[in-house]
C-alpha positions in Angstrom: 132.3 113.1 -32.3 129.7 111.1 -30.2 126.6 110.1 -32.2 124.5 109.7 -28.6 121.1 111.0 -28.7 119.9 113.5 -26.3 117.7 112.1 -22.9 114.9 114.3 -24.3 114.9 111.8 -27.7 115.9 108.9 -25.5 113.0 109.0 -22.8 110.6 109.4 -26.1 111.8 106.7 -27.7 111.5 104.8 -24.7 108.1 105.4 -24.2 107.2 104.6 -27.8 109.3 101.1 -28.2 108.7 99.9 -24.7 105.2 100.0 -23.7 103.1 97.3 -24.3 100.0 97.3 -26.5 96.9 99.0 -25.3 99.1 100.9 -22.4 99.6 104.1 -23.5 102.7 104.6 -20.7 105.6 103.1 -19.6 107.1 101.5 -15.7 110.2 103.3 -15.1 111.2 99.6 -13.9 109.4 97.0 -15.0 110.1 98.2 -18.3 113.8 98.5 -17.4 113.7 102.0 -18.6 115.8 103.2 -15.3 118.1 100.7 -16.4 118.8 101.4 -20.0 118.8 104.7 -18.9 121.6 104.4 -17.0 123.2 102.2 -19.1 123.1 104.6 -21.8 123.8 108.1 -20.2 125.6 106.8 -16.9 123.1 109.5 -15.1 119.9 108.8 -12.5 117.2 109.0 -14.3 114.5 110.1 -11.5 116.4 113.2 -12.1 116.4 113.5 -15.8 112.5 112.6 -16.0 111.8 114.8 -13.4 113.4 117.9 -15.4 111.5 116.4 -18.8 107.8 116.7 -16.6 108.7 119.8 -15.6 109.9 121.6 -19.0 106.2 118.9 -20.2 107.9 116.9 -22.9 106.1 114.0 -20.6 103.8 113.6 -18.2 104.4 111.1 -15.7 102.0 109.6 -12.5 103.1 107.9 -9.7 102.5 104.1 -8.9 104.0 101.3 -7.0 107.1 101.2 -7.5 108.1 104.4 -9.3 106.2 106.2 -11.9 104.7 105.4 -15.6 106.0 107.8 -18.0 103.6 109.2 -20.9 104.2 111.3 -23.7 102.5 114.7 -23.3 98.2 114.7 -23.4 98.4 110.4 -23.4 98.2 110.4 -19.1 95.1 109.9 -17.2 93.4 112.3 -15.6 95.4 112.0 -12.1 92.7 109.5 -9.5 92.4 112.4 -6.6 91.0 114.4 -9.4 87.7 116.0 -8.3 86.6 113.6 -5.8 85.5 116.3 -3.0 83.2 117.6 -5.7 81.9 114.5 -6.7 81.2 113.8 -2.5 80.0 117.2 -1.5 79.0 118.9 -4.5 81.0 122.2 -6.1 81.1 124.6 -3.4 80.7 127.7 -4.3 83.6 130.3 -5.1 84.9 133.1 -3.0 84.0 131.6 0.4 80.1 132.6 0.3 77.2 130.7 0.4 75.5 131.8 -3.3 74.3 135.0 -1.9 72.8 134.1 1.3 74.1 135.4 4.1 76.0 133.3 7.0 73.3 133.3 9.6 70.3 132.7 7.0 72.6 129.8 5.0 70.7 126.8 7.8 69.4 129.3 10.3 72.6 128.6 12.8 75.1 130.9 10.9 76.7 127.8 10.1 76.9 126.8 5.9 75.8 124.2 3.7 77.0 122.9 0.6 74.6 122.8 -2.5 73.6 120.0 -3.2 74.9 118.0 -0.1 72.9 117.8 3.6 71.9 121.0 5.4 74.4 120.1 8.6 77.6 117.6 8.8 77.7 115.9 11.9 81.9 115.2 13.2 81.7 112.4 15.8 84.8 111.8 17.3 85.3 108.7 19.6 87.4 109.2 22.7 89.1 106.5 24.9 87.2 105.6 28.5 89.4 104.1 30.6 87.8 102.0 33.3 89.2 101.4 36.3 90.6 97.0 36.8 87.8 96.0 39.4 86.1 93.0 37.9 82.4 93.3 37.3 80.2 90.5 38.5 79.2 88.0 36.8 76.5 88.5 34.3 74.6 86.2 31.0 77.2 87.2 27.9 76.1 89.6 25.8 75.1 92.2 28.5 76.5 95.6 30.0 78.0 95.5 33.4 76.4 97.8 35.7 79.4 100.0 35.8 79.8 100.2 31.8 76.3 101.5 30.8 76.1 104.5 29.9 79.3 104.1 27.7 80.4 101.6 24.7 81.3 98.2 26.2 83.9 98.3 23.9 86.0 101.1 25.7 85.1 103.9 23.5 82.4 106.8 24.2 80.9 108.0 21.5 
């Protein structure tokens, strides 16, 4: 009879023992978790903690070079969390405008965003390609005759 301890004690163990104080997680292998694991259970252990996180007997968040593995409520809230609300404001649910109408929302049946500007402005910058005649010479700094009008830089915006 094998006296081995199941990868659901193992990776909890491993999260406990290995992290270092004041970190509430673990590197999957930095920590040389990945390769105890293997070690240990001669199995890939992206695959076993990837069952664990989705049964939640962890949590674990991505970062370079693998992920850090938490035990359940101990993760941070994940970065991407709420940042469109914090840069436009909560939009409203169910696709209207708080109970104005479409055409009344900025008087273009367009709609704005509580809290945030009456009217986003997209600019888009397109390539202008000039043709390879050589502009006279002119003090540096200024347009050529044939580039006003447009970004010297080759763009119009």
């Amino acid at each position: 009879m094998s006296d081995k301890i199941s990868q659901e004690e193992f990776v909890l163990r491993a999260i406990e023992t290995l992290r270092e104080p004041g970190r509430k997680g673990i590197h999957s292998v930095y920590s040389r978790f990945n390769e105890a694991f293997r070690g240990y259970f001669h199995e890939d252990p992206v695959e076993a903690t990837r069952g664990l996180a989705a049964k939640r007997v962890i949590e674990k968040r991505p970062t370079r070079g693998g992920v850090i593995l938490y035990l359940p409520g101990e993760a941070p809230e994940s970065s991407g969390s709420g940042a469109l609300e914090k840069i436009v404001g909560k939009l409203p649910s169910g696709g209207t405008d708080g109970g104005e109408s479409k055409e009344s929302a900025n008087g273009r049946g367009g709609r704005t965003v509580p809290g945030g500007p009456s009217e986003w402005v997209i600019l888009v910058a397109l390539p202008v390609y000039f043709h390879n005649k050589k502009p006279a010479a002119e003090p540096r700094g200024s347009v050529p005759e044939h580039c006003r009008g447009t970004a010297q830089g080759g763009y119009l915006i």
